[in-house]
N, C-alpha and C positions, 0 to 999 in steps of 0.2 A: 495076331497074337493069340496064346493057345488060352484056354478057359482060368487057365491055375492062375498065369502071369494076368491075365484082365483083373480076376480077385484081387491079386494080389496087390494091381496099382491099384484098385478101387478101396480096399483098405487102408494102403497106406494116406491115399489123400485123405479122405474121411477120418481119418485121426488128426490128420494135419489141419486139416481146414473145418470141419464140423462146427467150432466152438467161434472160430469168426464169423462162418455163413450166419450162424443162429443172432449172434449178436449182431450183425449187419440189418436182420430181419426186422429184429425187434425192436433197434433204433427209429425203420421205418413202419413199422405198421402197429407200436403198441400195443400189442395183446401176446404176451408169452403162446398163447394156444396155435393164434394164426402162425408167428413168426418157426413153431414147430413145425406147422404143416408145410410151409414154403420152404425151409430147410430140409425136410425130409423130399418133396418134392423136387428139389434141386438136385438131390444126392440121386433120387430116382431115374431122373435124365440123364444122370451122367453117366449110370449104369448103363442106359440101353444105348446113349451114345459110345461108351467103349466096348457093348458085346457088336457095337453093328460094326466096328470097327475101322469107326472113322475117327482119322487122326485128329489130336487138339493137340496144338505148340504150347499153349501156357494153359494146364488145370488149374492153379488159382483163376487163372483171369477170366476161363470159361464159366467155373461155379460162380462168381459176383454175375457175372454177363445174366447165366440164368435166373439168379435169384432174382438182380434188378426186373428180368423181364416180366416174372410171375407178380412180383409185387407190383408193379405199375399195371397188369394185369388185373389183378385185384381192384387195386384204388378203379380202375375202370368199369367195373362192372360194379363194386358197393358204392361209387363216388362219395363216400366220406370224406371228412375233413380231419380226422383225428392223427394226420402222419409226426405231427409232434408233441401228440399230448404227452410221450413217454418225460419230458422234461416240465413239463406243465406241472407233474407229481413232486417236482423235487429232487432231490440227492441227499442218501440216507449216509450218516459221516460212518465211516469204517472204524475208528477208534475218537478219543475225547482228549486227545492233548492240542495245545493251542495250535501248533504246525500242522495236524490233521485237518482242526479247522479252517485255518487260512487258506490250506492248498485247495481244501474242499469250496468255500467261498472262492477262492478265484476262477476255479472250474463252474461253479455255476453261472459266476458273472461272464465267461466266456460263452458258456451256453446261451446264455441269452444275449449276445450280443451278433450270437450265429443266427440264432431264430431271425436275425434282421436280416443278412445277407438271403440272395435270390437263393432257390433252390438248386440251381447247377451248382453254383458256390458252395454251399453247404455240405451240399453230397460227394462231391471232390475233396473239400478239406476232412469230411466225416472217412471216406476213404483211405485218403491218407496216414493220417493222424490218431486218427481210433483203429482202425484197421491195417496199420501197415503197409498199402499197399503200392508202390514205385509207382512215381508220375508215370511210365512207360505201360506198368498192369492197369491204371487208371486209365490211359488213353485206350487199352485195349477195349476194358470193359463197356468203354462210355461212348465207342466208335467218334474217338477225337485223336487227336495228333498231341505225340506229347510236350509237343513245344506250349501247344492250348492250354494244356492242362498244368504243365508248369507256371504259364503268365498267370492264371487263374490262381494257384494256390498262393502263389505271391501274391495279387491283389489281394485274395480273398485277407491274408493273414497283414496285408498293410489296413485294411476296412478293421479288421478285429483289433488291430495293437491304436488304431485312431482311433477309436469308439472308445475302448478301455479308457484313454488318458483323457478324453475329453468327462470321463464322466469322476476322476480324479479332482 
């Protein structure tokens, strides 16, 4: 692929995907600052893996694959515990009408009923769900089969819809 054409798909992913890597980041590692640099570092790989000109079948599923790997990289060498203090903070309500709030309170009650479920679980439904991404880009990302990954987000979402009614 000639120089212009590499740009060119390196721009258009990076419009496309940019605002999910970031928000991927920063669901895992709490800090706007770090979740920048992992993003930006993500985008950086993927440059020199498209000027080296090595083919990727799915760019979304390659940018998650890297980011996960930097970030669990991370947590390795800082061994923190903070990968979900981002919810620890709360959810600030978007607007003040009664349906804002409700939906907002049910989104937190779900949130925390995720902080219960294991970490595969979490990170597959957070994939999904907050991110968009096909049980099929999920299994890429997370070197699983997507039948795995399907049973998984079933369970995971039969654990959440139990937990909710038991606490009814």
């Amino acid at each position: 692929m000639d120089s212009v054409k590499t740009k060119e798909l390196f721009l258009e992913t990076y419009d496309a995907h940019a605002d999910a890597i970031f928000r991927f980041c920063l669901l895992k590692v709490s800090s706007r600052e770090r979740a920048q640099d992992i993003t930006q570092e993500t985008f950086m790989r993927y440059w020199q893996t498209l000027r080296s000109g090595e083919r990727i079948q799915n760019h979304r599923a390659y940018l998650y694959t890297v980011s996960r790997n930097l970030i669990t990289d991370w947590y390795r060498r800082k061994k923190e515990s903070s990968l979900d203090e981002i919810t620890d903070t709360g959810v600030e309500f978007a607007g003040t009408a009664d349906t804002d709030i409700t939906t907002q309170a049910e989104y937190s009650e779900i949130l925390g009923v995720m902080q219960e479920l294991d970490d595969d679980t979490r990170e597959i439904l957070t994939l999904r769900f907050v991110e968009g991404l096909t049980p099929q880009d999920i299994a890429k990302t997370l070197k699983l089969s997507a039948n795995v990954v399907s049973v998984r987000i079933h369970r995971g979402l039969k654990k959440i819809q139990d937990r909710i009614h038991a606490h009814e």
